[in-house]
Structure formats: structure tokens, C-alpha cells
C-alpha positions as CSV (number, residue, x, y, z in Angstrom):
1,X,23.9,4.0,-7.6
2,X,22.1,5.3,-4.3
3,X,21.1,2.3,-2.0
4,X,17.9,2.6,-0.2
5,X,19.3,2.5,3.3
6,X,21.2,6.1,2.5
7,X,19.3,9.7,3.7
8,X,16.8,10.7,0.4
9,X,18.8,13.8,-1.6
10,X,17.8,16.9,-0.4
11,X,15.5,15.6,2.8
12,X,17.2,15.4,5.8
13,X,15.6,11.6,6.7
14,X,18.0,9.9,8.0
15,X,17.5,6.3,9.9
16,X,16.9,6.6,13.2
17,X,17.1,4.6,16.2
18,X,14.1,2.6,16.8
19,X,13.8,2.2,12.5
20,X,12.6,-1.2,11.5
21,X,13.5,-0.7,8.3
22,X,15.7,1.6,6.4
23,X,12.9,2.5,4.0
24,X,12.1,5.6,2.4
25,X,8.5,5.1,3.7
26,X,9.1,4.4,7.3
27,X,11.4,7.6,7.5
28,X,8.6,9.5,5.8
29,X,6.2,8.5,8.3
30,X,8.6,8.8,11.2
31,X,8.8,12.5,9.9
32,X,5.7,13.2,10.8
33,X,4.9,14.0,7.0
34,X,1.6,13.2,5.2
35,X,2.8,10.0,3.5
36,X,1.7,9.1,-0.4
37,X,1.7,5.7,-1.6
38,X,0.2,4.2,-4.9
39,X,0.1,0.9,-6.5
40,X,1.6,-0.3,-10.3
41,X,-0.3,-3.4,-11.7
42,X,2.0,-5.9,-12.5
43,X,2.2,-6.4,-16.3
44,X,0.9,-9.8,-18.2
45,X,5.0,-9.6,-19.5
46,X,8.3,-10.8,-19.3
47,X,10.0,-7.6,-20.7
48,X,11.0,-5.7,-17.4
49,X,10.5,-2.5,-20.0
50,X,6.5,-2.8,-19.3
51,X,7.4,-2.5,-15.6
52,X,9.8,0.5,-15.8
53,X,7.1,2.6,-18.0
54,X,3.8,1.8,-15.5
55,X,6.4,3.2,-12.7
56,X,7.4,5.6,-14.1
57,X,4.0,7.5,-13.7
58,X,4.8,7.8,-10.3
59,X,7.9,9.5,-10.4
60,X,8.4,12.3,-8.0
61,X,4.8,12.0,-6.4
62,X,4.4,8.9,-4.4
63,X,7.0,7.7,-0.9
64,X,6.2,4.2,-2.3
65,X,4.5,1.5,-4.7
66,X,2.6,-1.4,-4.1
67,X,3.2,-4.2,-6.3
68,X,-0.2,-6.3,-6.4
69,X,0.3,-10.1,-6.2
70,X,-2.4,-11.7,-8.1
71,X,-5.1,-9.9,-6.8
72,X,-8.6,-11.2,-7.8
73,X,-7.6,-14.1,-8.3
74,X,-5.5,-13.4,-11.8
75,X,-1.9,-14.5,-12.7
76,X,0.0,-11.6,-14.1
77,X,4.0,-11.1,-13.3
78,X,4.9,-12.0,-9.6
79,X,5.4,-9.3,-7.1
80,X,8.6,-9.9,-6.1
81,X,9.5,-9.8,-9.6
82,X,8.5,-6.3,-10.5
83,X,10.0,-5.3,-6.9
84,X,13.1,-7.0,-8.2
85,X,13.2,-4.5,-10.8
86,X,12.4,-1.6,-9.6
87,X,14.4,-1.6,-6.4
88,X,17.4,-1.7,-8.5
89,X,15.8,1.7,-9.8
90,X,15.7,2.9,-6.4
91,X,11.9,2.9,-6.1
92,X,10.8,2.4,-2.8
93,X,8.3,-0.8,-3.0
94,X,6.1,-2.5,-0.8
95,X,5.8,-6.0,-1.6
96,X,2.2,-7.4,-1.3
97,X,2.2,-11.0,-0.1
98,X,-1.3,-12.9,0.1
99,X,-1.3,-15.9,1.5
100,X,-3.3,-17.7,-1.6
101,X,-0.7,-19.0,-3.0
102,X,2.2,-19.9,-1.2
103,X,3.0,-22.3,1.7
104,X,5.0,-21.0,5.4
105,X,7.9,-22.2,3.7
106,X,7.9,-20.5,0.3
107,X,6.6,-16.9,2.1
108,X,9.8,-17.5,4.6
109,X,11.8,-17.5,1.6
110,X,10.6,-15.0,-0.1
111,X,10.3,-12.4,2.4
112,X,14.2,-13.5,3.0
113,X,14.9,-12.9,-0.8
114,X,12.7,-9.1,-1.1
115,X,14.5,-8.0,1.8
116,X,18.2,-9.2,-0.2
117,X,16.6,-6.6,-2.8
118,X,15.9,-3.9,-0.8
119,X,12.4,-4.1,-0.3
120,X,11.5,-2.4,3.4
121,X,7.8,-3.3,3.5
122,X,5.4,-6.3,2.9
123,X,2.2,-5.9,3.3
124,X,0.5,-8.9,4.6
125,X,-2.9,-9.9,3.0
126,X,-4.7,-13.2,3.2
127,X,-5.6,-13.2,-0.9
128,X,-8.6,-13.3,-2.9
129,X,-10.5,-16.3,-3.9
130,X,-9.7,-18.1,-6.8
131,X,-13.2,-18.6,-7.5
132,X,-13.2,-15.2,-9.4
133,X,-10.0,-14.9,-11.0
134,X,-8.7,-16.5,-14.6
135,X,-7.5,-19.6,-13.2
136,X,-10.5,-20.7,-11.1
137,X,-9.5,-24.4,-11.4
138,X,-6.1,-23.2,-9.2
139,X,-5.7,-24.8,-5.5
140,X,-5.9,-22.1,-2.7
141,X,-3.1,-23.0,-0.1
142,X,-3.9,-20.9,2.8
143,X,-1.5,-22.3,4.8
144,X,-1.1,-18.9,6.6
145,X,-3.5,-16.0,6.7
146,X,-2.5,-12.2,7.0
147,X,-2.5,-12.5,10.9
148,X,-0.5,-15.6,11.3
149,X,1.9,-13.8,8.2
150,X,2.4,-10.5,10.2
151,X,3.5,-12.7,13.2
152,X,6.0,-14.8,11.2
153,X,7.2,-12.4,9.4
154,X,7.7,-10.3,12.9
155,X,10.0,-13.7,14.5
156,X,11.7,-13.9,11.8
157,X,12.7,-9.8,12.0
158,X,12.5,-9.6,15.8
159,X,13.8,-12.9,16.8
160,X,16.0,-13.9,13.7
161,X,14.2,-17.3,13.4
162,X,12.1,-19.5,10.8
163,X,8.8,-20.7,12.3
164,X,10.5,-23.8,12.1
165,X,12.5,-22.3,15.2
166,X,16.1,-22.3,13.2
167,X,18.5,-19.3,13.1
168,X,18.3,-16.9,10.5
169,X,22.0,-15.5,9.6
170,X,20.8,-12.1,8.6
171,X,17.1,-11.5,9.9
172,X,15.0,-9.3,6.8
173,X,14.8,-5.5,8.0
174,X,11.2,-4.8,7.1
175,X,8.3,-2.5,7.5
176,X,5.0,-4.8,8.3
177,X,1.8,-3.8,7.1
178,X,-1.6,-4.8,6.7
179,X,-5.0,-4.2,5.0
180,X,-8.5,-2.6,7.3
181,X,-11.4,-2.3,5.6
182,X,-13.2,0.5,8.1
183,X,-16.4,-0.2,5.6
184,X,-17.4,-4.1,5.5
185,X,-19.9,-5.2,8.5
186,X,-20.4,-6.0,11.0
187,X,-19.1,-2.3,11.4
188,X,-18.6,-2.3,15.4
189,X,-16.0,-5.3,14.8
190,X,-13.8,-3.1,12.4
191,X,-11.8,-1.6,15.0
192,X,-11.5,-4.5,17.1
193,X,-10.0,-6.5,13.8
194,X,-7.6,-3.5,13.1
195,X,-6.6,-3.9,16.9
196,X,-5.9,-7.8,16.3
197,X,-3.8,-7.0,13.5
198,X,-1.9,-4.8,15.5
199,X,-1.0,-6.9,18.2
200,X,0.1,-9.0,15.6
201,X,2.6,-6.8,14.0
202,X,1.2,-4.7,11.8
203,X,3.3,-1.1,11.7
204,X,1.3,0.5,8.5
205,X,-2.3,-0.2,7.4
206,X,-3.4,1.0,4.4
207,X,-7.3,1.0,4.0
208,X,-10.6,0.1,1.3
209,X,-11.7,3.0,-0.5
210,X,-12.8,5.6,1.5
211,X,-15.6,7.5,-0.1
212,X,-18.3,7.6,2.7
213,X,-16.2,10.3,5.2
214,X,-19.0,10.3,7.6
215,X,-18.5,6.6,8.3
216,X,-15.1,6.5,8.3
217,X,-14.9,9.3,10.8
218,X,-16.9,7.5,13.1
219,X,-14.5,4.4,12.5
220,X,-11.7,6.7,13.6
221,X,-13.0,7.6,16.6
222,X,-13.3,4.5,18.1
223,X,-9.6,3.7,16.8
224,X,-8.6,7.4,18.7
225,X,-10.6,6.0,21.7
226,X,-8.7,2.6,21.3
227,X,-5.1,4.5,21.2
228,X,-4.6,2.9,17.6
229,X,-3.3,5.9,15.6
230,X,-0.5,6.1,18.1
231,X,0.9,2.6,17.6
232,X,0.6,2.4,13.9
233,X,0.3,4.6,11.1
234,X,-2.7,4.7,8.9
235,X,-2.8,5.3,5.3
236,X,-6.8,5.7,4.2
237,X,-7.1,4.6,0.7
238,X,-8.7,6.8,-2.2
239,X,-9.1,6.6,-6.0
240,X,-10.5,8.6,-8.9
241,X,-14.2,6.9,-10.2
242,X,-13.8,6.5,-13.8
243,X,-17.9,7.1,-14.2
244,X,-21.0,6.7,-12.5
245,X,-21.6,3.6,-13.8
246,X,-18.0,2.1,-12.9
247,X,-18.9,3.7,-9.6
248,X,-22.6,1.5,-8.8
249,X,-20.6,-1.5,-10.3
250,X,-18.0,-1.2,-7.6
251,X,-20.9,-0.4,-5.2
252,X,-22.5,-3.6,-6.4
253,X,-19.8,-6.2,-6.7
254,X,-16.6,-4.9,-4.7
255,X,-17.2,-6.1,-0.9
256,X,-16.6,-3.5,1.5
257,X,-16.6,-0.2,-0.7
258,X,-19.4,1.9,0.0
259,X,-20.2,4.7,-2.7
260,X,-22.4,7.4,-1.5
261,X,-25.3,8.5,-3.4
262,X,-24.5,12.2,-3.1
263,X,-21.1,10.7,-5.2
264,X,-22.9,9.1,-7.7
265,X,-25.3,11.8,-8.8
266,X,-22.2,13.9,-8.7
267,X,-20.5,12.0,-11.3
268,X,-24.1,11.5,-13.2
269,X,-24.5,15.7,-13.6
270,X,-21.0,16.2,-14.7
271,X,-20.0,16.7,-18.0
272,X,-16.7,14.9,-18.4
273,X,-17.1,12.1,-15.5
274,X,-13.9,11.1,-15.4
275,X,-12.6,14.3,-14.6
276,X,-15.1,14.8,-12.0
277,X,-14.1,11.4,-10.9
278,X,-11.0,13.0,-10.1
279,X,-12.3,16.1,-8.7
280,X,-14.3,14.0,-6.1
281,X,-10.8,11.6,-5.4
282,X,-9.2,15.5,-4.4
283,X,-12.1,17.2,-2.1
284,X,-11.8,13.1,-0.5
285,X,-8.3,13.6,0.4
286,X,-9.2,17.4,1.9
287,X,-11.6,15.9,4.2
288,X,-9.1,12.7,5.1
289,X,-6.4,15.1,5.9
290,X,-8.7,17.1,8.5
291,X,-9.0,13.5,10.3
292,X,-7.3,12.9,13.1
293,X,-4.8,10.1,13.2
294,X,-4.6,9.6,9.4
295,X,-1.3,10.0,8.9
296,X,-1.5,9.2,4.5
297,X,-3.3,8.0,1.5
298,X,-3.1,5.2,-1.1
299,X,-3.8,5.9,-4.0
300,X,-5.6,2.8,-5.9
301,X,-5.9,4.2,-9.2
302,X,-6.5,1.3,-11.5
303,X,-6.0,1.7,-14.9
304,X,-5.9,5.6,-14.5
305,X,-2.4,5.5,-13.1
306,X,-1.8,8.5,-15.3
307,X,-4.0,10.5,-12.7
308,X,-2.1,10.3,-9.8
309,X,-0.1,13.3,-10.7
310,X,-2.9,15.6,-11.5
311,X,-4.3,13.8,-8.0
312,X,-1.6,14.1,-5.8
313,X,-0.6,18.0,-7.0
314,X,-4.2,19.0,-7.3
315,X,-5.2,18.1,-3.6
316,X,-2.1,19.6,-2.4
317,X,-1.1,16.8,-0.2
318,X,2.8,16.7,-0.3
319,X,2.6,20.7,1.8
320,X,5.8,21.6,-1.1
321,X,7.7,18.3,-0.4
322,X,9.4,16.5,-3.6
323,X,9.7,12.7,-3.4
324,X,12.4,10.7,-4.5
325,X,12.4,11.0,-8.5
326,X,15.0,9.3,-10.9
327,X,16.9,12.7,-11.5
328,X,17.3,13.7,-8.3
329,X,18.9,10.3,-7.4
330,X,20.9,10.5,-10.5
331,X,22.0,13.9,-9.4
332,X,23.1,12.8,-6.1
333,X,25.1,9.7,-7.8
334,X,27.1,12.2,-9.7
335,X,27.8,14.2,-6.9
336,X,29.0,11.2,-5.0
């Protein structure tokens, strides 16, 4: 079996000096190449078979997967549980971690345990409300948020110590992340939020949906003024719109996604909307590549996981790059 912290067959990426991590995506983005990242919903199962499959998807088209933890507010399997899995399949994972749900202690140990498992990044989220989830009735705990998580999560890397100030024996090698939403107002605070998170730690943002480019251009050049794109790396998220009324529902009800007009009637005058949904997710990711300082995508791809190939192959993003895929580690295992 190939262990995360060994070169990727046939890229030349090894770990450097100055790595955090030894994760496939940190060498990717160290590379200087245009990362891909995508995210597998966590399945309402105990069979690790329903994990494997939604992965699988992904195979040979993303650097790494996000594993959701209970996002809106609904109980499906855990995310270090499907990490768990499929870091013994030598996916490279990054391990959401809201702060909903678990007290300093309980994120301290699990960050400790992901890390045992190979995971190289956590990205630290404060959590959705309960309020609209299927468990409404569940206490929030809050104990942390995302900034307060990036910085404990940073001692306990940087310093090898609990909060609590006690030694850790083996300090967890991670990659720290965070969310930016370049989209929710007040707009002009954006980029001095994004700055706060990095002071705090974070290494990798990924961002909201970005399907106003006009906006989000503007958001970047306030981050190029503040010197932002040169201390972390930002992945700007995309996905393909399943129809134009899934797109005004998002519009409507998802805070901080803005849909453009032009976007909607696009998807209103096609033919097959879902296809043109894809179409649109494509010429997005053409314009987000021409921006300077985005250095990948995320692909959020709900429930049209199946896409992300067609996506990712259609737009052209990986420049003739192959990313880690079950046979080629399987091929390097025999050849070891």
C-alpha cells in the first residue's frame, strides 16, 4: 500500500522543506499547479461500500475531497468516518470540522485522531445552524468558532500543545484551511475577514459559489492590493446549476450566493438545463483561471457528482496533468 507522505506515481512532488503537511494537496499547490478539489456527501449508512462508490466518481480528476460534517444542520455519517475510510484508499481528504458540534476538547482529539489516518487538511468552519437541519431540537455547542479553531489547531501543529497548555507527543501535520465567502455583505468587510482568517492560520481557502465574476474580480483586487494571494492559496468555488429554477431557489434561500440574471435566463432558453448548467460551471472556471491569484477550484457539485468529470475535462483545467487514481497507485504498489 502507498502512504500518503510518499511522492504521487509519475509526478515528481516530493515534500519539501517548509511543507506543513505531506499532503497530496499542499504539494500540488506548492507546484504552482491549478489545484482541483471536490466534495463527497457523507452517506445516511454504516456500510463503508456507499462511501467507496460516491468517491469513486472522483477518481483521477480531483487533488482532494472534502468530507461535509453535517452541513445544514443534518446528521448523516461523521466526517472523520468517511476520511477514515477513504485514506486507507489513498484518497487525499480534507476533513471539514464545524465547530457546531463539538467542544475544544473533542475537536483536539479529533484533529489528533484524522491526522493518525493520514488526513493533511482540516478545514475549519464555524457550522450551520441547527435551526434548519433534521434535528432542530439538537444543542449548538459553539464552544470554538472557525477563527479560534484555525488558531488551536495551528498550537497544537506549531507549538506541539493542547490549549490546555500540555505537551503533545506527536504534534498533527496538517494543512489549515478555511471558508471566504467574497459574495455576502457588507461587501467592503470581505477582504478584511479573509485577512483575519489569515492571521489566524488559515493556509488554503476555498470560497461560496462564484457565479457573479465581475464581483469577485473586484474582491480580488483588494485581496492583490492586501498581498493575500501570496500568503495563502485560494481555491474559488464553482458548481454546475441543475435548472433555472434550482438556480433562483439558491438565489433566494442560500446566504451569500449571488446568481446573475444573465445566468438564469441562460439556463431558462436552453433546451436540456442541466447540461447548460454545466456548460455555464465550464466558461466559470475559464474566466476564474484568467484571475489573478486564484490558484484552484472547488467543485460543489451536489447531487451531480457524476459531473465533475465531464466538468473538470471539459474546462480543461488540469493543463494534461493526471491526478492520483486507484490504478496508478496500485501500479506503483506492484512495482514496489
Amino acid at each position: 500500500m502507498r502512504f500518503d507522505d510518499e511522492p504521487d506515481p509519475g509526478e515528481n512532488l516530493p515534500i519539501l522543506p517548509g511543507h506543513f503537511s505531506p499532503g497530496r494537496l499542499e504539494r500540488v499547490l506548492r507546484s504552482g499547479a491549478f489545484a482541483v478539489t471536490a466534495e463527497v456527501s457523507p452517506p445516511d449508512s454504516a456500510d463503508p461500500e456507499d462511501v467507496y462508490e460516491r468517491a469513486a466518481v472522483f477518481d483521477g480528476w480531483v487533488d482532494a475531497i472534502n468530507a461535509t460534517d453535517g452541513s445544514g444542520g443534518n446528521c448523516h455519517m461523521s466526517s472523520v468516518g468517511v476520511c477514515s475510510l477513504l485514506t486507507r484508499r489513498g484518497y487525499a481528504m480534507i476533513l471539514q470540522m464545524t465547530c457546531r458540534d463539538r467542544n475544544r476538547i473533542s475537536i483536539q482529539g479529533d484533529a489528533l485522531g484524522a491526522s493518525a489516518m493520514g488526513v493533511a487538511n482540516i478545514l475549519c468552519l464555524t457550522g450551520d445552524s441547527v435551526s434548519n437541519g433534521d434535528h432542530p431540537e439538537a444543542k449548538a455547542v459553539f464552544d470554538l468558532d472557525c477563527m479560534t479553531l484555525l488558531g488551536t489547531l495551528r498550537t497544537m501543529r506549531d507549538e506541539g500543545e493542547y490549549l490546555s497548555g500540555r505537551k503533545i507527543k506527536s504534534p498533527p501535520r496538517v494543512f489549515l484551511g478555511a471558508a471566504i465567502n467574497p459574495f455576502s455583505p457588507p461587501h467592503d468587510f470581505r477582504p478584511v475577514r479573509f485577512a483575519q482568517k489569515v492571521v489566524a492560520g488559515a493556509q488554503f481557502v476555498q470560497t461560496q459559489y462564484c457565479f457573479d465574476i465581475d464581483r469577485f474580480k473586484r474582491y480580488m483586487q483588494r485581496v492583490r492590493d492586501e498581498g493575500l494571494h501570496e500568503q495563502v492559496f485560494i481555491l474559488a468555488g464553482v458548481g454546475p446549476l441543475a435548472s433555472a429554477r434550482a438556480a433562483e431557489w439558491i438565489r433566494t434561500n442560500v446566504p451569500g450566493v449571488f446568481i446573475p440574471d444573465a445566468c438564469i435566463d441562460r439556463l431558462k432558453g436552453a433546451k436540456d438545463q442541466a447540461q447548460e448548467g454545466v456548460e455555464i460551471c465550464k466558461d466559470v472556471i475559464g474566466q476564474l483561471r484568467e484571475i489573478e491569484g486564484v490558484h484552484g477550484v472547488h467543485i460543489m457539485a451536489y447531487r451531480q457528482e457524476h459531473r465533475v468529470p465531464e466538468i473538470v475535462a471539459g474546462s480543461g483545467i488540469l493543463e494534461g496533468r493526471t491526478p492520483w487514481q486507484p490504478a496508478t497507485a496500485q501500479a506503483a504498489s506492484g512495482a514496489a
